[in-house]
BADO-681858 format. One record per residue: residue in three letters; x, y, z of N, C-alpha, C in turn. Coordinates in pm, whole numbers, padded with zeros to 5 digits, always signed. Layout:
N
ALAXYZXYZXYZ...
END
This chain:
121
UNK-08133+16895+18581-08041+16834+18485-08108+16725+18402UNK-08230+16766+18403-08337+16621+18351-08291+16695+18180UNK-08260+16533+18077-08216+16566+17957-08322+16418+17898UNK-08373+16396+17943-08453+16282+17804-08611+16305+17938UNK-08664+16274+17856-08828+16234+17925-08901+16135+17845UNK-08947+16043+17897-09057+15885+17817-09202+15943+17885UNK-09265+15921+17783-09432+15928+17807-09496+15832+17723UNK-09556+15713+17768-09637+15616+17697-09751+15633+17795UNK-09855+15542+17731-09968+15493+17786-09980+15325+17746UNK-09998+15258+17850-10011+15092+17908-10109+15035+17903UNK-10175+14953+17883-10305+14912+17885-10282+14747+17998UNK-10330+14761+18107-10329+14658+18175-10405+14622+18228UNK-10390+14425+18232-10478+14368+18219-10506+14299+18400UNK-10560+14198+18405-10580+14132+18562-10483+14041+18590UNK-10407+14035+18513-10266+13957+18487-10114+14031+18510UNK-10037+13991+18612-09926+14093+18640-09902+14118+18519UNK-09827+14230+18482-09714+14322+18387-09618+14372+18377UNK-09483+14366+18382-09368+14436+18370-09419+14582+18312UNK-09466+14721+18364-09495+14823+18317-09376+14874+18322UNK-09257+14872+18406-09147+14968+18398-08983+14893+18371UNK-08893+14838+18309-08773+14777+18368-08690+14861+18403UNK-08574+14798+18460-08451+14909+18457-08367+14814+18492UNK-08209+14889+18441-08086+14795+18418-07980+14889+18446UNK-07860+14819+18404-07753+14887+18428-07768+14953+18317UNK-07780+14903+18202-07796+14981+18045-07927+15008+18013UNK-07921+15132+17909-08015+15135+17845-08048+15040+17718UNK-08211+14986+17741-08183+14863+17637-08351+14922+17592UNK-08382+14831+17449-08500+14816+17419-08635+14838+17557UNK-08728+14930+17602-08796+14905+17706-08728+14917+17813UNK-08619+14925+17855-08545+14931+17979-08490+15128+18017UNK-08467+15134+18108-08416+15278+18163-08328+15218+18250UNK-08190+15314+18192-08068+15282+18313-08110+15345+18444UNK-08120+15257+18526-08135+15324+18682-08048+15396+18741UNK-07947+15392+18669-07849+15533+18736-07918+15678+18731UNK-07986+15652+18571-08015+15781+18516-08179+15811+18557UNK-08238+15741+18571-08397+15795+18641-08382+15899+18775UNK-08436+15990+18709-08465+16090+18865-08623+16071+18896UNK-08712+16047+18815-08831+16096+18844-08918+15977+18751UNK-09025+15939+18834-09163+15835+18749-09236+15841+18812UNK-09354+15877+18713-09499+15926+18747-09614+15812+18689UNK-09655+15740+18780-09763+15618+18729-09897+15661+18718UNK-09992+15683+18641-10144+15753+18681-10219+15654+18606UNK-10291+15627+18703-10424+15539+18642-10559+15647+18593UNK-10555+15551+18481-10630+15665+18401-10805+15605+18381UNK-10776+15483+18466-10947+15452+18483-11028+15533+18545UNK-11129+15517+18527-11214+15593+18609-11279+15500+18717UNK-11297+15375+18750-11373+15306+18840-11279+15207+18906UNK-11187+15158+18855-11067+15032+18935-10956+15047+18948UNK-10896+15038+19064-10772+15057+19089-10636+14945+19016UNK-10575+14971+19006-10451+14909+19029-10312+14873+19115UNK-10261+14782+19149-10157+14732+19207-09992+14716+19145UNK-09924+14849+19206-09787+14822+19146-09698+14805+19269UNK-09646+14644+19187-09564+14574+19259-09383+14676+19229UNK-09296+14683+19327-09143+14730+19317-09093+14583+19351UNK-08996+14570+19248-08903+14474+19263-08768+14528+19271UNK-08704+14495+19415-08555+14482+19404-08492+14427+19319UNK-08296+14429+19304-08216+14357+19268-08174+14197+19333UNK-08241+14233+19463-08264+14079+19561-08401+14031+19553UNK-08517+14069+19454-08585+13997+19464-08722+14052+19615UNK-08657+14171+19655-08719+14217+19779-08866+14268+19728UNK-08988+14250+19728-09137+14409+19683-09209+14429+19749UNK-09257+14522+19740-09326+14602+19783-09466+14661+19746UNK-09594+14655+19729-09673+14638+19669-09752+14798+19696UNK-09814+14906+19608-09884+15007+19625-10017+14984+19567UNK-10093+15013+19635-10265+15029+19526-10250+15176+19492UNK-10324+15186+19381-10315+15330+19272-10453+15320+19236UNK-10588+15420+19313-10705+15435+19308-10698+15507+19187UNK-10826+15496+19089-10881+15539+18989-10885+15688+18982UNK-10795+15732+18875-10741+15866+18881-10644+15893+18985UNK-10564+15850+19026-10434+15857+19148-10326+15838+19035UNK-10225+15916+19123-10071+15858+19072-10014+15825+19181UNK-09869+15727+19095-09826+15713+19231-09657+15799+19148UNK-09637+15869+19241-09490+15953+19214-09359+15897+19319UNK-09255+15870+19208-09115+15807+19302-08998+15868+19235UNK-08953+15962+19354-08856+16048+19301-08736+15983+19356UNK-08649+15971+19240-08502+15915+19297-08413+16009+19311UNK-08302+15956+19408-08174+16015+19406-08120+16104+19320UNK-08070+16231+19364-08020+16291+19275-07892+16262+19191UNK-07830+16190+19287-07663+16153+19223-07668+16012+19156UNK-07778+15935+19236-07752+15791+19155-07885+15700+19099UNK-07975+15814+19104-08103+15710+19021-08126+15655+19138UNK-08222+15572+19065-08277+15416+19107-08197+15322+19180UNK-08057+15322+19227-07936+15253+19262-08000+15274+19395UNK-07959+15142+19471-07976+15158+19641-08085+15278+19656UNK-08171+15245+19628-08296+15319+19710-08431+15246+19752UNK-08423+15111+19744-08534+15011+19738-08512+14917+19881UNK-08595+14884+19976-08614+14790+20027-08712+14754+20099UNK-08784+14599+20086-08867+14583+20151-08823+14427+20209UNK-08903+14398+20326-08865+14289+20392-09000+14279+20510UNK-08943+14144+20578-09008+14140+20712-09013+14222+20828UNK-08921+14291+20852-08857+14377+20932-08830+14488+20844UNK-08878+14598+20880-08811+14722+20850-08713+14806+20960UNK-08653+14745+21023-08576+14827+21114-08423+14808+21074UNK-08363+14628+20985-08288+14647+20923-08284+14662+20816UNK-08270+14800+20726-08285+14893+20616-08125+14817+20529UNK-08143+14781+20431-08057+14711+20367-08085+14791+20202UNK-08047+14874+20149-08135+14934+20024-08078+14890+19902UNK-08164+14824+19817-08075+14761+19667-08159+14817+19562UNK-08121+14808+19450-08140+14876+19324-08255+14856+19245UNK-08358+14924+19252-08471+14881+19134-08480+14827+19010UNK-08540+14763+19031-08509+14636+18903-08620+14652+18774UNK-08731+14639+18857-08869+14682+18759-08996+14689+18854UNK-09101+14770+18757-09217+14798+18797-09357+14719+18784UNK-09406+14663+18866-09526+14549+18724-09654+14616+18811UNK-09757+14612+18724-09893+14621+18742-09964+14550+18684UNK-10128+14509+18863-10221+14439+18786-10342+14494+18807UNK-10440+14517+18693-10547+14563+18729-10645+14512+18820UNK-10752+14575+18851-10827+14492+18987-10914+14386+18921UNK-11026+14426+18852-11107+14360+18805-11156+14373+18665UNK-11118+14504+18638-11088+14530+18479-10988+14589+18423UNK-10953+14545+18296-10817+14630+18234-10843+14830+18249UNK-10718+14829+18306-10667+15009+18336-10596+15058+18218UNK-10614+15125+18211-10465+15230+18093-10363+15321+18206UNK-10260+15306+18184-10157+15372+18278-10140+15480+18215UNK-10065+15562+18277-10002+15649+18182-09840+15657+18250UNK-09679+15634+18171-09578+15616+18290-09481+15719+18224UNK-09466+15775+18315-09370+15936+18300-09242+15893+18342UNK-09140+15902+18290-08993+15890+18344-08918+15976+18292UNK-08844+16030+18370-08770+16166+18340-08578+16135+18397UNK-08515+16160+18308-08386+16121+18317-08277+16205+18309UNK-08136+16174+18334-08040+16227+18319-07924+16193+18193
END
């Protein structure tokens, strides 16, 4: 039921980045998180990785490294997006799940080019 798809390319630096937002609305740069089913992050360096941080609606993240030529793929919910599918904490045994907020990346030691796929409803 995927009806819109975004494809840019990012250029990031050693300095965090907001690479992805999301909201209740669709706004300038933003994707309603109801409506995301699917985002595909690929580092398109060839020698340095990158670090993408997930931010909750509480402020909760979660941090992935994304090796040179890797993606990292996060498939959401079919019925509700990005809504309650996020949590990170001290404890993972109480699972508390809140809403993705945004995506940021920082390069390691030199600027990366991303490439960020989002596919919607």
């Amino acid at each position: 039921s995927v009806v819109e798809v975004s494809q840019r390319i990012v250029n990031v630096g050693t300095t965090e980045l907001i690479v992805l937002a999301l909201g209740t609305e669709v706004a300038a740069g933003q994707f309603k998180e109801a409506d995301v089913r699917y985002i595909r992050i690929t580092n398109l360096d060839d020698t340095n990785h990158v670090v993408l941080v997930f931010r909750s609606e509480n402020s909760n993240e979660c941090a992935h490294k994304v090796d040179a030529g890797h993606s990292f793929i996060l498939a959401a919910d079919n019925s509700g997006g990005l809504v309650d599918v996020h949590d990170a904490s001290a404890t993972a045994l109480t699972v508390s799940l809140d809403d993705l907020v945004d995506i940021t990346a920082q390069a390691d030691t030199a600027a990366v080019d991303l490439e960020l796929f989002v596919a919607g409803v």
